[in-house]
C-alpha positions as CSV (number, residue, x, y, z in Angstrom):
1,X,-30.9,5.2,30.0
2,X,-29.0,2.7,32.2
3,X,-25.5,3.3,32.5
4,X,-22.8,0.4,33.0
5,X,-19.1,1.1,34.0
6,X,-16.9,2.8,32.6
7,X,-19.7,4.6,31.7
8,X,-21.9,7.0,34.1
9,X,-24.8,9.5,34.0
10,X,-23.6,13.2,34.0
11,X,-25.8,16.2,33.2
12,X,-22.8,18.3,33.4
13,X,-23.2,21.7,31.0
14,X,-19.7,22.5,31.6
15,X,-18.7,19.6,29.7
16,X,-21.3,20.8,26.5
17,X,-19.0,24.2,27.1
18,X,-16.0,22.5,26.6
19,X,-16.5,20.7,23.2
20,X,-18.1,23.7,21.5
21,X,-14.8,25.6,22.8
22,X,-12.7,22.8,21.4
23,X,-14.4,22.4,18.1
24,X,-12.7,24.3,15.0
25,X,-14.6,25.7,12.4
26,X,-15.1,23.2,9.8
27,X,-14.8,20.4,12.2
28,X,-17.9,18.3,11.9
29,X,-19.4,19.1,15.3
30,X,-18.6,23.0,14.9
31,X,-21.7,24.9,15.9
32,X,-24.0,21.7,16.8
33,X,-26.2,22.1,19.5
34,X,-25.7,19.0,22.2
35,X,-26.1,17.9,25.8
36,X,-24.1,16.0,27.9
37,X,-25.7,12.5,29.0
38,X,-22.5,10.4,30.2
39,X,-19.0,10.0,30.9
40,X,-16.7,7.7,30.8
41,X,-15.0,7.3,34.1
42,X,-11.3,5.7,32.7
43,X,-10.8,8.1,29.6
44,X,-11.7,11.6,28.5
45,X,-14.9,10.8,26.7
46,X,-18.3,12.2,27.2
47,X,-21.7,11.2,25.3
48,X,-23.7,14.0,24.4
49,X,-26.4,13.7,22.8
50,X,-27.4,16.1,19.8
51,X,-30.2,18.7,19.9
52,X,-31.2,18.8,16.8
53,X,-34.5,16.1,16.9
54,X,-32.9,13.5,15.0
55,X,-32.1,11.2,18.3
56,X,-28.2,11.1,17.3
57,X,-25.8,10.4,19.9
58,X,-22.0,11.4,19.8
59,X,-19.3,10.5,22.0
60,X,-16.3,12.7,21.8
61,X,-12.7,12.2,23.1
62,X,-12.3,15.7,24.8
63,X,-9.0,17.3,24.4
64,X,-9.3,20.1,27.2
65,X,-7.4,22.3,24.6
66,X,-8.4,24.9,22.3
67,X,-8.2,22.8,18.7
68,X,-7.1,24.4,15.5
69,X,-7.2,21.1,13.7
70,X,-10.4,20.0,12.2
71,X,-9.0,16.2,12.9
72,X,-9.8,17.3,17.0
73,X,-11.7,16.4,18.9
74,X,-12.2,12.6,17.4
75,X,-16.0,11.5,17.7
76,X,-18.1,8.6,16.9
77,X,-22.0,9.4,16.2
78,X,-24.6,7.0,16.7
79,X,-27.9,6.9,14.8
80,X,-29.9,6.2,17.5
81,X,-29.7,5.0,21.9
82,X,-29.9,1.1,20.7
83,X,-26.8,1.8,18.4
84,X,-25.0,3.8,21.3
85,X,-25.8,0.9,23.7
86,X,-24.1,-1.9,21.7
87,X,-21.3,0.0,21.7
88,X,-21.3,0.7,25.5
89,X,-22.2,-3.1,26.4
90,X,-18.4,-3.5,24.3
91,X,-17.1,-1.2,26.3
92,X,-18.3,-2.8,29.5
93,X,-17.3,-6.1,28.6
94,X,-14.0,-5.2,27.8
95,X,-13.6,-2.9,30.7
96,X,-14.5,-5.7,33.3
97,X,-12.2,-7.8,31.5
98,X,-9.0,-5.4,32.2
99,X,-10.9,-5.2,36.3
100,X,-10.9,-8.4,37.0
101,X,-9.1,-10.1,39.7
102,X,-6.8,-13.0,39.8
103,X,-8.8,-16.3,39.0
104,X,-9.7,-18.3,42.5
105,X,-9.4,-22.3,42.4
C-alpha cells in the first residue's frame, strides 16, 4: 500500500504494544490481535491492521496513557484497504490544503 502524507509506512511493534496496553477491558479493541501498517505524521494516529483474516483495518487515536475508560482509545475500523484509502486520500487532500503556501500571481 502506497502511503500519501500525513500518512507513512511504519512496521513499528512497539506501537501494536501500546494500544493493547491502552485498551480497557470491554473496550472494543480489548484483546484483538493487530499490526501496525502506518502513522500519521501530524497527529497521534496509527493504522493497524487486524489479525484476525477478515482484512479489517483500524486506525486508533493513541493516548500514550493507561485507559480505564472504555470510550479510549477512539478508533474508526474499515471493512476493507479500498475503504481505508478513501479515507486517507481525505486526509491528504485536506492535509495539503492546511500546507500550502501563499498563492503566487
Amino acid at each position: 500500500m502506497k502511503f500519501l502524507a500525513p500518512w507513512y509506512e511504519t512496521k513499528n511493534d512497539a506501537l501494536a504494544a501500546e494500544l493493547r496496553r491502552e485498551v480497557a477491558k470491554g473496550h472494543a479493541l480489548h484483546g484483538m490481535p493487530v499490526e501496525a501498517l502506518g502513522r500519521r505524521d501530524d497527529k497521534d494516529e496509527v493504522l493497524f491492521a487486524v489479525q484476525d483474516g477478515t482484512g479489517r483495518l483500524v486506525a486508533v487515536h493513541l493516548t500514550f496513557q493507561m485507559e480505564t475508560d472504555t470510550s479510549w482509545p477512539r478508533f474508526s475500523m474499515f471493512a476493507s484497504e479500498a475503504e481505508w484509502i478513501e479515507k486517507m486520500d481525505a486526509d491528504h487532500v485536506e492535509f495539503e490544503a492546511q500546507h500550502a503556501g501563499p498563492c503566487k500571481r
